[in-house]
MARDRENFI-450625 format. One record per residue: x, y, z of N, C-alpha, C in turn. Coordinates in steps of 0.05 Angstrom, whole numbers, padded with zeros to 5 digits, always signed. Example, Ala and Ser with C-alpha at 12.3 -4.5 7.8 and 13.67 -1.06 7.14 Angstrom:
// residues 2
+00264-00114+00156+00246-00090+00156+00264-00066+00156+00257-00045+00142+00273-00021+00143+00258+00001+00157
END
This chain:
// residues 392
+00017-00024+00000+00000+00000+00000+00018+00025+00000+00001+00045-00017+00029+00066-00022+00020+00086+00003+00040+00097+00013+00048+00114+00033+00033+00145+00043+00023+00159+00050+00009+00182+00051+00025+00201+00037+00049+00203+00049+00077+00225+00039+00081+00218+00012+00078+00193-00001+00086+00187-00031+00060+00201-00047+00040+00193-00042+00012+00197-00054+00007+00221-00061+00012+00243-00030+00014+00270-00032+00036+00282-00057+00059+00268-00051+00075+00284-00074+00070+00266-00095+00056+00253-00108+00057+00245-00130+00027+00263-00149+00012+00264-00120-00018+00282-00132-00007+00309-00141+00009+00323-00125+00025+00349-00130+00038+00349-00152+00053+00333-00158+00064+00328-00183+00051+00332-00205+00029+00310-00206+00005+00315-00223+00000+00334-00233-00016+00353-00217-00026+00379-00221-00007+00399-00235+00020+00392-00227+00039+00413-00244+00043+00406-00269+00045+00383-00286+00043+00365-00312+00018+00371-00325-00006+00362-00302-00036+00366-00324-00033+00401-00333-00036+00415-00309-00050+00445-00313-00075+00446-00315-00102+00432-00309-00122+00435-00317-00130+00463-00307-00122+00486-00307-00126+00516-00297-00158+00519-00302-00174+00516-00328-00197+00527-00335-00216+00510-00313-00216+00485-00305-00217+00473-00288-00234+00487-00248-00195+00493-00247-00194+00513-00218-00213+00533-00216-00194+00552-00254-00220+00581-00241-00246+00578-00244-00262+00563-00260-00289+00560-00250-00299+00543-00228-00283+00532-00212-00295+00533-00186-00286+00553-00172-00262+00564-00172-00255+00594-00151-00271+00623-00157-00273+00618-00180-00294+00640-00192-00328+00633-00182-00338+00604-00173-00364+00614-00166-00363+00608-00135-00333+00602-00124-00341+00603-00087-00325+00635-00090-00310+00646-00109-00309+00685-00103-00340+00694-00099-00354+00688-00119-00377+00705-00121-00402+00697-00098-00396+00675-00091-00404+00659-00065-00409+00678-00040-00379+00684-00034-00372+00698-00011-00378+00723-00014-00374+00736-00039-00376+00759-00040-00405+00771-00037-00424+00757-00052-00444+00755-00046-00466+00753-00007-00453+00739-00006-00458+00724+00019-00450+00747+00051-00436+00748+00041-00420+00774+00065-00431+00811+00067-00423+00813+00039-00440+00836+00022-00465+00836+00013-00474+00819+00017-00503+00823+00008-00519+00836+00015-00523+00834+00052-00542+00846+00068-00532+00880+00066-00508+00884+00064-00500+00926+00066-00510+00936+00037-00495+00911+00012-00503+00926-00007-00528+00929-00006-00552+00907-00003-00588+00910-00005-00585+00941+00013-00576+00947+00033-00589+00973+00045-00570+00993+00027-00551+00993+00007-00552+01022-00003-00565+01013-00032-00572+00989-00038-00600+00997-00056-00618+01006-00050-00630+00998-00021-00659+01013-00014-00650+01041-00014-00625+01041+00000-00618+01076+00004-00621+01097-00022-00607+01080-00043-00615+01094-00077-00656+01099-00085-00661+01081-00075-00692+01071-00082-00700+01089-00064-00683+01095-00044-00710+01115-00033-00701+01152-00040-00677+01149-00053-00680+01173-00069-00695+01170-00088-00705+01158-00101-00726+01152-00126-00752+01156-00123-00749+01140-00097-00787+01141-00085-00787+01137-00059-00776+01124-00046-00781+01121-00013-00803+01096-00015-00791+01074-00029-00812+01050-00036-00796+01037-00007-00779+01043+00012-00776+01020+00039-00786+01028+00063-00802+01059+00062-00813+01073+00085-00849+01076+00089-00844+01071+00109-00875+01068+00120-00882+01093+00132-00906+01104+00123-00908+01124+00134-00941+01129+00149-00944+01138+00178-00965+01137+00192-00974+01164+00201-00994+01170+00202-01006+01195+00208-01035+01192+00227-01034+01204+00251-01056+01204+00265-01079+01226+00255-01094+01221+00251-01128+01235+00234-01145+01241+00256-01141+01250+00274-01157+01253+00297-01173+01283+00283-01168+01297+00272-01181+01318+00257-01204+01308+00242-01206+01284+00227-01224+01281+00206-01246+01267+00227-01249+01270+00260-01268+01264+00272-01278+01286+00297-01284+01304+00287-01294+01325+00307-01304+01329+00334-01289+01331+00359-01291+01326+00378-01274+01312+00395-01252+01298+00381-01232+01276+00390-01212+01295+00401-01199+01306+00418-01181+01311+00428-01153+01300+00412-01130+01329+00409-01114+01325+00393-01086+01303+00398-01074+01288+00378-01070+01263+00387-01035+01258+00377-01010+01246+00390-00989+01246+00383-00980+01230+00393-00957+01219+00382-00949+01183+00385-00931+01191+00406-00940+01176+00431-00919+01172+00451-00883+01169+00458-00884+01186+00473-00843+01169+00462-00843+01134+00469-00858+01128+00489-00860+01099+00491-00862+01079+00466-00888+01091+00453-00890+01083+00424-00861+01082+00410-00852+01104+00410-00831+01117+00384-00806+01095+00395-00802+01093+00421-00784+01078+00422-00782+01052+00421-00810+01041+00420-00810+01006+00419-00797+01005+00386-00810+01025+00371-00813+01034+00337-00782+01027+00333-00775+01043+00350-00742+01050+00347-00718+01020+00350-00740+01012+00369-00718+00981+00376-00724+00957+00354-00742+00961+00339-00751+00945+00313-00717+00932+00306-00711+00907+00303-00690+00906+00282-00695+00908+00252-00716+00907+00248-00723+00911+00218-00726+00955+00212-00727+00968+00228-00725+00988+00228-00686+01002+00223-00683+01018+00201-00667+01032+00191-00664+01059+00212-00694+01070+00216-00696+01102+00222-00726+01105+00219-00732+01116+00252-00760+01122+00253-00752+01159+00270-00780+01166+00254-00773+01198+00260-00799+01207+00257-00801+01222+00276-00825+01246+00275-00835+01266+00271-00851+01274+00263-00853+01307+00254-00881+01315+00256-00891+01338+00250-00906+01353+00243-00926+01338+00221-00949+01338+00234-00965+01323+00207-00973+01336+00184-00971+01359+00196-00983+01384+00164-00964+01404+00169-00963+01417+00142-00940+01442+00138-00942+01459+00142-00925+01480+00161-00933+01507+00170-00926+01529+00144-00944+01538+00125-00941+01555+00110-00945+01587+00111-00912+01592+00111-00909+01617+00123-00898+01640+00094-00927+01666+00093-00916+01676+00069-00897+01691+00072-00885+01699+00051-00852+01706+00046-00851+01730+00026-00843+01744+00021-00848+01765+00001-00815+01779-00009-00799+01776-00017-00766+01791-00039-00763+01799-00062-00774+01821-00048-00775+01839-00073-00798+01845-00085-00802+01835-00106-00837+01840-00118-00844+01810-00123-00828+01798-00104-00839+01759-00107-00849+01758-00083-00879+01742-00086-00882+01734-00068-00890+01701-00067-00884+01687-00047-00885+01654-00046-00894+01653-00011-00897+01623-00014-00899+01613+00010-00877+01597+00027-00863+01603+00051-00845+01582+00049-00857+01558+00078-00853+01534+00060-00855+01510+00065-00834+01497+00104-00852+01501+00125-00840+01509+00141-00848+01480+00166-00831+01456+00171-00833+01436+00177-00820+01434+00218-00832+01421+00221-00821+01415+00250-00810+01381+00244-00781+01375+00252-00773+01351+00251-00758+01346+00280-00752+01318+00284-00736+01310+00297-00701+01301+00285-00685+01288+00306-00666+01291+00291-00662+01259+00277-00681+01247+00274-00686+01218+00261-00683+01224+00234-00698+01251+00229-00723+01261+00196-00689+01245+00175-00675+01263+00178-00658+01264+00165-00647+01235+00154-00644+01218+00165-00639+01185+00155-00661+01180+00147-00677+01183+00162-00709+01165+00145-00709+01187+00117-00718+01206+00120-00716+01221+00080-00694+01220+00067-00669+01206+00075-00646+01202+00060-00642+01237+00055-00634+01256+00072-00623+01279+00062-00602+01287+00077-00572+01289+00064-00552+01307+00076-00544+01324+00073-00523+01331+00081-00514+01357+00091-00491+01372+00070-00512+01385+00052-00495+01390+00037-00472+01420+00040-00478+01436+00061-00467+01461+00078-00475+01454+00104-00450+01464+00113-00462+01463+00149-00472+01436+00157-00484+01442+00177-00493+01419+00192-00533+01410+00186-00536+01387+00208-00569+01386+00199-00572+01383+00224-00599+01390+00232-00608+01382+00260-00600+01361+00275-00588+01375+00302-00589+01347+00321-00608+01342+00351-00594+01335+00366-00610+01327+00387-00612+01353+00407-00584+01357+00402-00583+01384+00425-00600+01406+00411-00608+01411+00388-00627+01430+00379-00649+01422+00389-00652+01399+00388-00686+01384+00404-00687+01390+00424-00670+01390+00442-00681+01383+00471-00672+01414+00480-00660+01436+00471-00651+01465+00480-00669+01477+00467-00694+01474+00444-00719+01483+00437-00702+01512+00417-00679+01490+00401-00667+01524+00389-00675+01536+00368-00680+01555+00366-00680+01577+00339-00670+01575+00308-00663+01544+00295-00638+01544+00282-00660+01529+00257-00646+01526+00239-00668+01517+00211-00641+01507+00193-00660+01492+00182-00635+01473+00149-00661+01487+00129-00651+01488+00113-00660+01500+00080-00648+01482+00055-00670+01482+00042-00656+01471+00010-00635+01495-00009-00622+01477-00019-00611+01503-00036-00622+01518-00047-00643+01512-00071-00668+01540-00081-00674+01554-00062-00685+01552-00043-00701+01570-00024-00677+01586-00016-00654+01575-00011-00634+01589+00011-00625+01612-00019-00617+01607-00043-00615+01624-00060-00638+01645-00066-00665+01636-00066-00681+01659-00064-00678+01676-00050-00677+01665-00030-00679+01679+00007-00657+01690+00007-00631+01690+00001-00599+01710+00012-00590+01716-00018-00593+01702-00044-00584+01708-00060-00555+01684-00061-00529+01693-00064-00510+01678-00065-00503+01667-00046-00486+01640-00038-00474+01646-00014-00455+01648+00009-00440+01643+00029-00448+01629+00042-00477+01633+00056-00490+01605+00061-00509+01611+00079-00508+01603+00103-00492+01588+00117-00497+01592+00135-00471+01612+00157-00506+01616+00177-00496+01641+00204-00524+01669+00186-00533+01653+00167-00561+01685+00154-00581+01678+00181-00592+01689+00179-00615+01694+00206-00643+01702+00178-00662+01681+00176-00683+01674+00169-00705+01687+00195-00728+01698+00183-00756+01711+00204-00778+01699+00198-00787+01670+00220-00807+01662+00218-00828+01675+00231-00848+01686+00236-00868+01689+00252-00855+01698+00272-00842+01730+00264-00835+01747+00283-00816+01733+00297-00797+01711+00290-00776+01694+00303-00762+01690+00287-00735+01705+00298-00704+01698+00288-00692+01675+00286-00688+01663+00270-00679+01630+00263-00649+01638+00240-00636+01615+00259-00609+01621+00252-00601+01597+00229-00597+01595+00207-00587+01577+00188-00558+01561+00189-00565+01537+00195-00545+01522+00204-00533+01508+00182-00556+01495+00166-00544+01472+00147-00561+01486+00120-00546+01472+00095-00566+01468+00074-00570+01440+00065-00592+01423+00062-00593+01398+00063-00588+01389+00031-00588+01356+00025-00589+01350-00009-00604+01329-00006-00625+01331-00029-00641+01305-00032-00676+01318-00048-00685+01294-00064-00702+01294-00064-00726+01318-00055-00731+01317-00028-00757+01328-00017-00746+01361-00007-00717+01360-00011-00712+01406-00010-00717+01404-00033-00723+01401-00055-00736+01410-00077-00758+01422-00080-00749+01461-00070-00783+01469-00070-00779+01488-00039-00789+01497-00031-00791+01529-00010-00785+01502+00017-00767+01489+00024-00766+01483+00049-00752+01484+00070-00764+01493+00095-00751+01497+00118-00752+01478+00147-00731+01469+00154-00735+01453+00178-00725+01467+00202-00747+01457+00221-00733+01470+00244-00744+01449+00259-00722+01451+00291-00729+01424+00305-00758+01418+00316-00770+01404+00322-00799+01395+00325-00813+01410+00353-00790+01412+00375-00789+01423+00405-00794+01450+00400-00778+01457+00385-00781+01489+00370-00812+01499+00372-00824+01486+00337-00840+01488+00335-00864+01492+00359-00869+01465+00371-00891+01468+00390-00885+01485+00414-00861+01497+00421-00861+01519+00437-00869+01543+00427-00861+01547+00401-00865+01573+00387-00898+01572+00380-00908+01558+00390-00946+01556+00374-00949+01549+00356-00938+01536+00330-00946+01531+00304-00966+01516+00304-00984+01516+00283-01005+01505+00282-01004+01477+00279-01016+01464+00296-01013+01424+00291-00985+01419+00291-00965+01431+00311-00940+01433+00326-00940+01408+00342-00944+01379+00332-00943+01351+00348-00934+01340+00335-00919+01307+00349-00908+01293+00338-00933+01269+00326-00949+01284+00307-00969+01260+00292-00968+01251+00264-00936+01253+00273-00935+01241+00236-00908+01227+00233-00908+01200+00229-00891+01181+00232-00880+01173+00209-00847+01171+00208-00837+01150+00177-00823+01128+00187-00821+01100+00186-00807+01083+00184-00784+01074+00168-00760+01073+00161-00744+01065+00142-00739+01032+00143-00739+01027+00125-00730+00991+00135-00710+00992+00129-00687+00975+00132-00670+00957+00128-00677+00941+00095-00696+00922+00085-00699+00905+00074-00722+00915+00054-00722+00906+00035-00757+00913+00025-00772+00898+00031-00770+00866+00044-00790+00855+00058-00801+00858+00076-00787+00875+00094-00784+00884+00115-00816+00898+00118-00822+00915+00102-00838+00937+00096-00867+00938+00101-00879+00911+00084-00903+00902+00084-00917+00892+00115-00892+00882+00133-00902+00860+00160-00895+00880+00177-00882+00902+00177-00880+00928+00191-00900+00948+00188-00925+00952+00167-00939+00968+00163-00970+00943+00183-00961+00920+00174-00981+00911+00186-00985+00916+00225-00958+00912+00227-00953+00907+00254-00951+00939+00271-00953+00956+00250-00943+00982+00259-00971+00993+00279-00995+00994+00279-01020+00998+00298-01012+00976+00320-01013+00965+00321-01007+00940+00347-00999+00959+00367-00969+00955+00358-00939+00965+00371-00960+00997+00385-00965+01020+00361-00967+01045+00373-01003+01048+00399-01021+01030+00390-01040+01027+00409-01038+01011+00438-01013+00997+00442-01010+00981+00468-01000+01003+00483-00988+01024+00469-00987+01057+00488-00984+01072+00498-01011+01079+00479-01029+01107+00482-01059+01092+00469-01087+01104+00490-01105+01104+00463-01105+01104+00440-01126+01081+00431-01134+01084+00401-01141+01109+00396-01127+01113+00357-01140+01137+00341-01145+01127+00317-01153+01150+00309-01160+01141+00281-01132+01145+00265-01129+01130+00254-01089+01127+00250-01083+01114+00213-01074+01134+00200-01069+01130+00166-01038+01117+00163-01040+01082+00155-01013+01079+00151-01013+01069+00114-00986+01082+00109-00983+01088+00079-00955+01071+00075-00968+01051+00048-00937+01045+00033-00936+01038+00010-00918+01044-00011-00926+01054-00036-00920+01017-00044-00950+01007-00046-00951+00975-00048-00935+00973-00079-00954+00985-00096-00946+00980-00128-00925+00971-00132-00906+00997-00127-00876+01003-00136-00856+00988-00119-00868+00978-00097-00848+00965-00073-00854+00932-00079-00873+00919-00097-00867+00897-00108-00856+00894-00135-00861+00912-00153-00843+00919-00173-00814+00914-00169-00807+00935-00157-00777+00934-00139-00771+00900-00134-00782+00891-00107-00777+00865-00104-00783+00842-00125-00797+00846-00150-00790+00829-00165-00764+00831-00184-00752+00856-00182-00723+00859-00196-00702+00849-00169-00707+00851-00160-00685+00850-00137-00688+00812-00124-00712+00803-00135-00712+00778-00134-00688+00763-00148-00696+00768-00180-00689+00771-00206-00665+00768-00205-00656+00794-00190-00621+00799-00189-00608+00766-00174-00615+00763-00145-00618+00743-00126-00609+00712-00146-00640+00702-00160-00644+00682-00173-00615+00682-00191-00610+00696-00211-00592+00699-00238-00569+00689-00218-00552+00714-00195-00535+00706-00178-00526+00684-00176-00554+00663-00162-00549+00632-00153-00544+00617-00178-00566+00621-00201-00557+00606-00217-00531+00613-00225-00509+00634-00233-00487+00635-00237-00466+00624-00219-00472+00615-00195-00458+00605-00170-00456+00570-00173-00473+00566-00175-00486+00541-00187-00474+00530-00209-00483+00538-00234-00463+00532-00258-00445+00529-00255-00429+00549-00234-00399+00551-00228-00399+00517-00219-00405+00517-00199-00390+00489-00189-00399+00473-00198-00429+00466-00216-00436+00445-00233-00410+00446-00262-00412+00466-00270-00378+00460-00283-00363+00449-00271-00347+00466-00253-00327+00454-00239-00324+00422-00234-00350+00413-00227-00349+00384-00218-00353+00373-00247-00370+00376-00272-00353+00363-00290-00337+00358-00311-00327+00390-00302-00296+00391-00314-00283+00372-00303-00270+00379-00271-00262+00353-00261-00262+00318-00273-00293+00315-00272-00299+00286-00276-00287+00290-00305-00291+00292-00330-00274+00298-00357-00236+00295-00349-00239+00313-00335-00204+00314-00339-00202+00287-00321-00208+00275-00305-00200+00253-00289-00204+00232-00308-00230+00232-00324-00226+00205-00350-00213+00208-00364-00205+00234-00373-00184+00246-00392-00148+00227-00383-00144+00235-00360-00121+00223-00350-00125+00198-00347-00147+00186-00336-00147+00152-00343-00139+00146-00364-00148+00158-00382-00133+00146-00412-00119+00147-00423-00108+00174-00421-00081+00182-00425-00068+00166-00409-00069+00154-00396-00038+00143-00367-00053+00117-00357-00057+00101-00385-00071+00072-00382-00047+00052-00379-00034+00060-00406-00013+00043-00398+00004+00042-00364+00007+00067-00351+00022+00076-00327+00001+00057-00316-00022+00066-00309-00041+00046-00283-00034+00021-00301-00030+00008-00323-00028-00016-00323+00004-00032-00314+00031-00019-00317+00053-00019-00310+00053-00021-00275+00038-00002-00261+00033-00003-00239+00030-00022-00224+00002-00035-00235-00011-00061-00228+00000-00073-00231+00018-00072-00258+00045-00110-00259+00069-00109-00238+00074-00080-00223+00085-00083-00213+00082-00083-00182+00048-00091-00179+00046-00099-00155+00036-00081-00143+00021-00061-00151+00011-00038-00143-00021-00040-00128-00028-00043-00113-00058-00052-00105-00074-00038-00113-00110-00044-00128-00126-00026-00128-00137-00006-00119-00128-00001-00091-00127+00018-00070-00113+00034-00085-00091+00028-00091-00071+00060-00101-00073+00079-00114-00086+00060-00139-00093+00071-00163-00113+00086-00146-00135+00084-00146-00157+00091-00139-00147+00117-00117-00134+00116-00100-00134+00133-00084-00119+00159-00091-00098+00151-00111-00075+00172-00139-00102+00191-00155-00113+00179-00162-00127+00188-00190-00156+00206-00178-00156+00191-00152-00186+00209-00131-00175+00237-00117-00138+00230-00104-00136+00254-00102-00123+00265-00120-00121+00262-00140-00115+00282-00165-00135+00311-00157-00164+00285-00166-00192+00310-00167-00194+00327-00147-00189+00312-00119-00199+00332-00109-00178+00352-00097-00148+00341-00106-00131+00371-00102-00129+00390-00122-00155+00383-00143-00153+00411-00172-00179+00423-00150-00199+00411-00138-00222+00423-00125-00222+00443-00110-00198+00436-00089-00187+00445-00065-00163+00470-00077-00146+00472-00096-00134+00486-00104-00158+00508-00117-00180+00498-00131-00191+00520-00133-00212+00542-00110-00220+00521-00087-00232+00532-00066-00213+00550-00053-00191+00548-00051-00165+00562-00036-00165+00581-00058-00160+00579-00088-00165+00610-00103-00181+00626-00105-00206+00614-00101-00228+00619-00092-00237+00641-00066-00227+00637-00052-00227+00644-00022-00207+00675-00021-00191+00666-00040-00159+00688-00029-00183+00705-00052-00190+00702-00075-00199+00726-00098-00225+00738-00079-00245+00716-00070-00271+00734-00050-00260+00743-00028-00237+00737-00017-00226+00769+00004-00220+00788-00005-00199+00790-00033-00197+00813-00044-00217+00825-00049-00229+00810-00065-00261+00823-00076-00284+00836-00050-00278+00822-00031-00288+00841-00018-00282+00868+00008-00260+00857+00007-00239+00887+00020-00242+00904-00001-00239+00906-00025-00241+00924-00047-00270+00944-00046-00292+00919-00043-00310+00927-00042-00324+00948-00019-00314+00938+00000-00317+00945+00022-00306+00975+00028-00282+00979+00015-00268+01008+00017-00289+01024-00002-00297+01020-00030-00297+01031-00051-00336+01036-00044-00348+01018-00027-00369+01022-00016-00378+01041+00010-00352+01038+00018-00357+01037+00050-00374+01033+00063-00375+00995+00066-00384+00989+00085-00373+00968+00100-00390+00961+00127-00375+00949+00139-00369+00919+00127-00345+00897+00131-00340+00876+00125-00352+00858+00151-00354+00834+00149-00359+00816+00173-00340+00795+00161-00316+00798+00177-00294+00781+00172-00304+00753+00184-00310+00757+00214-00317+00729+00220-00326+00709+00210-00359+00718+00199-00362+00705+00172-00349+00698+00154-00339+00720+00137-00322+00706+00124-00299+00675+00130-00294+00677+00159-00281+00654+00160-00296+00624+00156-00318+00626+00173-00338+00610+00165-00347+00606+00144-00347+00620+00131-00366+00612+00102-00341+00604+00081-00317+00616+00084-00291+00603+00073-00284+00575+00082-00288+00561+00107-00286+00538+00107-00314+00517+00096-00343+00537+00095-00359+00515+00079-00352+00516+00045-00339+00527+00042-00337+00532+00010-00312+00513+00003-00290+00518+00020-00265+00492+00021-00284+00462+00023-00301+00461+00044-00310+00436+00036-00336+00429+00017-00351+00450+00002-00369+00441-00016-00344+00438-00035-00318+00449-00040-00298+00441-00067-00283+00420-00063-00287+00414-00038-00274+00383-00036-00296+00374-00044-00318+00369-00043-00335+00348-00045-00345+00352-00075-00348+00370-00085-00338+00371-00116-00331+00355-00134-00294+00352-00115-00270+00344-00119-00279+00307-00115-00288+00298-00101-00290+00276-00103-00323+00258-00116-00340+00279-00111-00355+00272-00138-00345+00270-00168-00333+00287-00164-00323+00289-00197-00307+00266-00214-00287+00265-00185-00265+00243-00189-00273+00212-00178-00293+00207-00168-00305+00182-00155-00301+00157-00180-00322+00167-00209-00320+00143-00219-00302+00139-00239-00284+00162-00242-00263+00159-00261-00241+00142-00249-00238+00148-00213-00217+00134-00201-00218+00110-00201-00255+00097-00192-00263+00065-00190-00255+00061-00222-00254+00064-00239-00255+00053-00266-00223+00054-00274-00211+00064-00257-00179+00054-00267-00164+00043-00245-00176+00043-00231-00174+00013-00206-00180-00015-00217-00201-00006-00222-00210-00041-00232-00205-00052-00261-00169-00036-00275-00165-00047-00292-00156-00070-00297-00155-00086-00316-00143-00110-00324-00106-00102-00332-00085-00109-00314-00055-00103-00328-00044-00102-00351-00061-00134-00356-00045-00139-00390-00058-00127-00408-00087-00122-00408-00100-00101-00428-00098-00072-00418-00083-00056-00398-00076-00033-00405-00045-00039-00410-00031-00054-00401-00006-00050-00415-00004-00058-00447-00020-00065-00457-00031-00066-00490-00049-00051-00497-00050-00026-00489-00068+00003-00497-00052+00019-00510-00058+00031-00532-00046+00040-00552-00057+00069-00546
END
């Protein structure tokens, strides 16, 4: 019986003589895309929703208390108890509150006159509407809870309103109140006369319907979306009293979405798949390939006393050290691939994982490796000597 140390360097050997390379990289090419996938998947899905909700805001749920549209009901605003169960959601991104209707305050520069669009937020608004900071700063907490004077503006408005700029440190006059311009925001919804100021603000200063009755959810997921709109009354009525309570989510477009993003998913696996269904029978090919080519050798072997075991055990780990050589190239390209990614994204990596899922991928390519190579090895085991040493 041949030796572990001989077997090993004779399989090694092998591999440097065959070269079956096309072999390796389509199995290292579909455990790269494996991992890369696998690790990255869950950050990249949230800066697609993040793109998607500059488009539309198809991953946010949005709730509004209607206590108005029933005359007599005492005016109504979601508890911080509420806000914070909201808040501990793991399927929640960013929950934030505001002002349910717009304080429209007229404005008059020059011989223009407009309305400007005048909002009470918390310091959540900002993640849940996807808007940053494109000057200065945006509301934070310490503006909330010190009830300050301070406002974010879109760029149009802030150009109407000062002309060029810098803008911020201008002092804006709401309703006979000096408000000091901190930030200018970017996104979507400053498109158009708008002004934020913190929510604490507001309801000290009197604004009209100055409560927190108007809710957005961000998810994490787009599945997320649908079982969170359901669940979203539950959560805010265990409380505070029932109201009459409007929850909104743009159904249409948010299964649209998830049937591309399925789509994407499905194609993925099948490309992952192929990969190692190649791989394994490429393998099986090149291992009958070498049976035949090196008939005569297994038959020289055998005359010289070589046991069926040998053969068989030579020609099995052939396969599965092309398997294993490609799981190991495999592995080293999906770390690059995703440190790369990860800088050029910025997001976070989960190395840990990665170690784990690098050792199930080493052994789905072993096992590859010996599917592939199983019946090519039994079939040049169980040759006859004198008819492969008379193979032409």
């Amino acid at each position: 019986m041949i030796r572990a140390a001989d077997l090993i360097r004779i399989v090694i050997r092998q591999q440097v003589r065959q070269a079956h390379y096309g072999v390796i990289l389509a199995i290292a090419f579909g455990i790269c895309i494996y991992l890369t996938m696998g690790i990255l998947g869950n950050q990249i899905e949230e800066l697609i929703v993040t793109d998607i909700n500059f488009i539309g805001g198809v991953s946010v749920v949005k709730a509004t208390l209607e206590e108005n549209y029933f005359p007599g009901d005492p005016p109504q605003s979601f508890s911080p108890a509420a806000l914070a169960e909201l808040r501990a959601l793991p399927q929640a991104l960013s929950v934030s509150a505001s002002m349910r209707r717009v304080c429209w305050v007229p404005m008059t520069i020059g011989r223009r006159h407009f309305d400007l669009y005048v909002l009470g937020v918390d310091p959540w608004f900002w993640t849940t509407s996807s808007i940053l900071p494109a000057e200065g700063r945006l509301l934070t907490a310490a503006d909330e809870d010190g009830r300050s004077r301070v406002c974010v503006l879109g760029r149009e408005i802030a150009q109407i309103l000062f002309g060029d700029g810098p803008y911020v440190g201008r002092i804006l006059r709401i309703h006979n109140d000096n408000y000091t311009v901190v930030g200018i925001g970017a996104g979507l919804m400053l498109r158009g006369n708008w002004c934020f100021i913190p929510l604490g603000t507001a309801i000290d200063r009197g604004m009209s319907d100055a409560a927190p009755n108007r809710l957005q959810l961000r998810m994490r997921r787009l599945e997320d979306v649908e079982p969170v709109a359901r669940l979203l009354p539950d959560i805010v009525f265990r409380h505070q009293p029932a109201a009459p309570m409007k929850v909104e989510i743009l159904s249409e477009d948010l299964r649209k979405i998830q049937a591309i993003v399925r789509w994407v998913r499905v194609l993925l696996m099948l490309g992952i798949v192929s990969s190692l269904v190649l791989g394994c029978l490429g393998i099986w090919q090149g291992t009958v390939s070498a049976v035949r080519e090196r008939t005569r050798e297994v038959g020289l072997k055998l005359a010289m006393g070589a046991e069926q075991w040998d053969i068989w055990a030579q020609f099995l780990g052939e396969a599965v050290c092309k398997s294993l050589l490609g799981g190991i190239l495999g592995v080293a390209l999906g770390a690059g691939c995703i440190y790369a990614a990860g800088l050029l994204l910025q997001i976070p990596v989960g190395w840990a994982r990665f170690g784990q899922d690098s050792l199930l991928c080493v052994g789905a390519a072993t096992l590859v490796g010996t599917i592939g190579g199983m019946v090519p090895a039994v079939a040049a085991s169980r040759m006859d000597a004198v008819h492969a040493l008379r193979y032409e």
